[in-house]
C-alpha positions as CSV (number, residue, x, y, z in Angstrom):
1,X,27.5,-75.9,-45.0
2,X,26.9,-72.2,-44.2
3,X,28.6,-70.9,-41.0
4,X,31.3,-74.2,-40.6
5,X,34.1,-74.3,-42.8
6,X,36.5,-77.5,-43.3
7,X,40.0,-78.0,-42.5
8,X,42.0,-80.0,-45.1
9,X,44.3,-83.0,-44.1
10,X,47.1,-84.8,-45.7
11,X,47.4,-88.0,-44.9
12,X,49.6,-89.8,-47.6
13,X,52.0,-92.7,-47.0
14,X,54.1,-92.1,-43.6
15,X,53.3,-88.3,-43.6
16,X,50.4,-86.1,-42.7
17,X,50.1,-82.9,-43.4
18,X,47.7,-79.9,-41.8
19,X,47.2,-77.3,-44.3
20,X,45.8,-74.5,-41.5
21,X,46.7,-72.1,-44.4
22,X,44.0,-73.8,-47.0
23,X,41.0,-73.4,-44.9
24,X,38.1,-73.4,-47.0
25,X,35.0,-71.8,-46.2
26,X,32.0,-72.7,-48.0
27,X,29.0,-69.7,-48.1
28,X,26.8,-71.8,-50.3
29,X,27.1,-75.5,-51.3
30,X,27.6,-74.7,-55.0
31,X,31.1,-72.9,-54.2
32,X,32.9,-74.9,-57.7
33,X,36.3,-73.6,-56.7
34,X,35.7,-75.0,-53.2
35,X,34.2,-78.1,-55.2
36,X,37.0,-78.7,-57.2
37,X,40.0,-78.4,-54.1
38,X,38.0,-81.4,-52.9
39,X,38.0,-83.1,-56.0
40,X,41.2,-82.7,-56.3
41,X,42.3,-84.1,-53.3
42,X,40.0,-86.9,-53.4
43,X,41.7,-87.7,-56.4
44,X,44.9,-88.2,-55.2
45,X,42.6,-90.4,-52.1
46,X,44.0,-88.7,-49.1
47,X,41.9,-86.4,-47.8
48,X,40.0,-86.3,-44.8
49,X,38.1,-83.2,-43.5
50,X,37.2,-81.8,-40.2
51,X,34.6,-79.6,-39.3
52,X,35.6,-76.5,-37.6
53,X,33.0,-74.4,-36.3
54,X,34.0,-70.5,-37.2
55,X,33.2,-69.1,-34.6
56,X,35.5,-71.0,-32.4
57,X,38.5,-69.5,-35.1
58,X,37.5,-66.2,-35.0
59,X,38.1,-66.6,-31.1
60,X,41.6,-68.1,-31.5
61,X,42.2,-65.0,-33.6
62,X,41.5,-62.5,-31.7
63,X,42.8,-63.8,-29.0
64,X,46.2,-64.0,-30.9
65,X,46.0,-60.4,-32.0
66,X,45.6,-59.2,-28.5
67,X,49.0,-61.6,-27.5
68,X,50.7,-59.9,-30.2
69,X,49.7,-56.3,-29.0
70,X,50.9,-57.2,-25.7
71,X,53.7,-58.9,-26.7
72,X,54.9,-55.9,-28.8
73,X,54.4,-53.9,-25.6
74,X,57.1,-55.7,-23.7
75,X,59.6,-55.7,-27.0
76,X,59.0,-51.6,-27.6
77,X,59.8,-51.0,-23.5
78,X,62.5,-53.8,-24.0
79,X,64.4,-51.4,-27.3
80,X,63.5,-48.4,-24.9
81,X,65.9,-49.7,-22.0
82,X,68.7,-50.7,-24.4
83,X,68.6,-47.7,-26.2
84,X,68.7,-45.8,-23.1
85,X,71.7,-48.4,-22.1
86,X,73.7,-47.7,-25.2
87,X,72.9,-43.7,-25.2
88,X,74.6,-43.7,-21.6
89,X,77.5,-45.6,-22.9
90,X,78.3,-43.5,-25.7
91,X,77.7,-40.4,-23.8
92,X,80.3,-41.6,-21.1
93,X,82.8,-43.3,-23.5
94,X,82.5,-39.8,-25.8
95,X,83.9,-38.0,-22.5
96,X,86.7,-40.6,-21.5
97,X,87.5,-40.5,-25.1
98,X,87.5,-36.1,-24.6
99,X,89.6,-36.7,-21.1
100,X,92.4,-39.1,-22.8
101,X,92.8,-36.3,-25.4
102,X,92.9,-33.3,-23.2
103,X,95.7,-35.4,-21.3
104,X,97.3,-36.0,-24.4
105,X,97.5,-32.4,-25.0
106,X,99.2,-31.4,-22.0
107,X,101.8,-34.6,-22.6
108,X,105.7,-33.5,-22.7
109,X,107.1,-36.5,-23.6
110,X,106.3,-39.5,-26.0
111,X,107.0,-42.2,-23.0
112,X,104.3,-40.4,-21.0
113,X,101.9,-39.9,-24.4
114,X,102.1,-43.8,-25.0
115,X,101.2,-44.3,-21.5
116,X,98.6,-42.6,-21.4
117,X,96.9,-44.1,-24.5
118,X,97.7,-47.6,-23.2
119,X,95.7,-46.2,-20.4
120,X,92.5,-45.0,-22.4
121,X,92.7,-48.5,-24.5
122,X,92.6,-50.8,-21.7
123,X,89.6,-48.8,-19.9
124,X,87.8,-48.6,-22.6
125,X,87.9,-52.5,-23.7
126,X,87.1,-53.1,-20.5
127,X,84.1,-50.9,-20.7
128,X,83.0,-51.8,-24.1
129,X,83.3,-55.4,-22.7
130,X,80.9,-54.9,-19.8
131,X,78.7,-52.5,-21.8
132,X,78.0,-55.8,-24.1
133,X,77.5,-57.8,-21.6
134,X,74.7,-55.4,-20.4
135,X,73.4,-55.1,-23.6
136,X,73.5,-59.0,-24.4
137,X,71.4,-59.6,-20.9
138,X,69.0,-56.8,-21.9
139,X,68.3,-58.3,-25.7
140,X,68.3,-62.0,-23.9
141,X,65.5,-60.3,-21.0
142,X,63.8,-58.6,-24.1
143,X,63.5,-61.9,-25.8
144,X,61.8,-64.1,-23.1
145,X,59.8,-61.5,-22.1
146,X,58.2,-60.7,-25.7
147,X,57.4,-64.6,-25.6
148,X,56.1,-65.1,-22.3
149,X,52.1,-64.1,-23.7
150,X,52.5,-66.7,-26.2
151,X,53.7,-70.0,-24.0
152,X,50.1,-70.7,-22.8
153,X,48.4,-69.8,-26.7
154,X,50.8,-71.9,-28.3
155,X,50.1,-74.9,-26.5
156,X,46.4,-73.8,-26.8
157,X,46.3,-73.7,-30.4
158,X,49.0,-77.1,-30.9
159,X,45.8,-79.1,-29.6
């Protein structure tokens, strides 16, 4: 048994079950803890067992550590650009916010001071509204980007 391990399957009544997290790897054939997993589930007479070689799952590993490396390339550039996005909006609505202020300052009358803050509200809802719009896009473009390395392992590894 050295150098192969087995993969344990479930198959009881209308269900069957792949325990990928219960892989057990035998370094000698007098493992009893390994021994007595399989006992147990011959017991219950629904077990069947696959050889896997190791090698092959240390490839498959790897190979989804360097997907994950990538993929966490794509989502740190994708947190820099909406960062960068949301900076630029506070920056801009910090100075229309400054403006509407400085206007109100040099206000005479209350008719003209209520105008001018209907003013500042309905710019900035319109901006807030097409800031999150931006925002929304940018976290949706993030999100299918960050996936994109896995479409092709996922399918790889479903087999």
């Amino acid at each position: 048994m050295r150098g192969w391990c087995y993969e344990i399957f479930l198959q009881c009544g209308n269900y069957e079950l792949t325990w990928r997290s219960c892989v057990i790897i035998c370094a000698s054939q007098h493992c009893l803890r390994c021994c007595e997993i399989i006992a147990w589930f011959l017991t219950l007479g629904c077990l069947v067992m696959v050889p896997v070689n190791i090698d092959e799952i240390q490839k498959v590993a790897k190979e989804g550590i360097e997907i994950s490396i990538s993929s966490f390339g794509v989502m740190t550039k994708g947190f820099q650009a909406i960062s960068v996005e949301v900076t630029d909006y506070s920056k801009k609505s910090f100075e229309a916010g400054s403006a509407t202020f400085e206007k109100l300052l040099g206000v005479k009358s209350l008719d003209k001071a209520i105008e001018v803050q209907v003013e500042f509200v309905k710019s900035a809802y319109d901006g807030y509204v097409a800031e999150l719009n931006k925002v929304s896009e940018l976290y949706v473009g993030l999100a299918k980007d960050a996936y994109k390395p896995y479409e092709g392992f996922l399918a790889k590894v479903a087999k």
